[in-house]
N, C-alpha and C positions, 0 to 999 in steps of 0.2 A: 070527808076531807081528803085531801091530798097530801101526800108524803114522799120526803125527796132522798137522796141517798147521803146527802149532806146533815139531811135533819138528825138532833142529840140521841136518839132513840133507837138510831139504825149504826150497824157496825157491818161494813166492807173487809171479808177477809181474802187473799187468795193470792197462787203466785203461778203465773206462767200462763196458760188457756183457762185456767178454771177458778172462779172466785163465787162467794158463799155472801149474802144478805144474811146479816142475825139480828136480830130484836132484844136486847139480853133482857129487859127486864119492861116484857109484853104487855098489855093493862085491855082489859076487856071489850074498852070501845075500839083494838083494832082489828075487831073481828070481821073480816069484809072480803074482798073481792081486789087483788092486788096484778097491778102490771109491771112485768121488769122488761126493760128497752133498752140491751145493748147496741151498740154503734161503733162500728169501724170505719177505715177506707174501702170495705170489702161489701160493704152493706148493714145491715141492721135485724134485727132478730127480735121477737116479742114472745112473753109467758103471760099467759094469765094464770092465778092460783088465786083460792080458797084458802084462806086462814081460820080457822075457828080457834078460840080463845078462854078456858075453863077454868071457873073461880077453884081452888084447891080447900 
C-alpha cells in the first residue's frame, strides 16, 4: 500500500533544513520498502529505505 505524509500514522517534525518522518506507534504490516521525495524550487531529491518492523 501507499502511504502519504498527511496520513494519521505518520508525524512530520523539523525546523529549518532538516526535518524527521516518525511512525509513533509502527504495526507490523509497515514492514516494507519506503520512498521520501522532497521538493523545492531548487529541485527534488529521493531516499529509498528499508523498514523492518519486530513484534516485542
Amino acid at each position: 500500500p501507499e502511504y502519504y505524509k498527511d496520513a494519521l500514522h505518520f508525524k512530520s517534525a523539523g525546523l529549518g533544513p532538516q526535518y524527521c518522518l516518525e511512525i509513533p506507534y509502527a504495526k507490523l504490516d509497515f514492514t516494507g520498502t519506503y520512498s521520501v521525495i522532497a521538493r523545492n524550487c531548487h529541485g527534488d531529491s529521493k531516499a529509498v529505505i528499508s523498514l523492518q518492523i519486530y513484534a516485542r
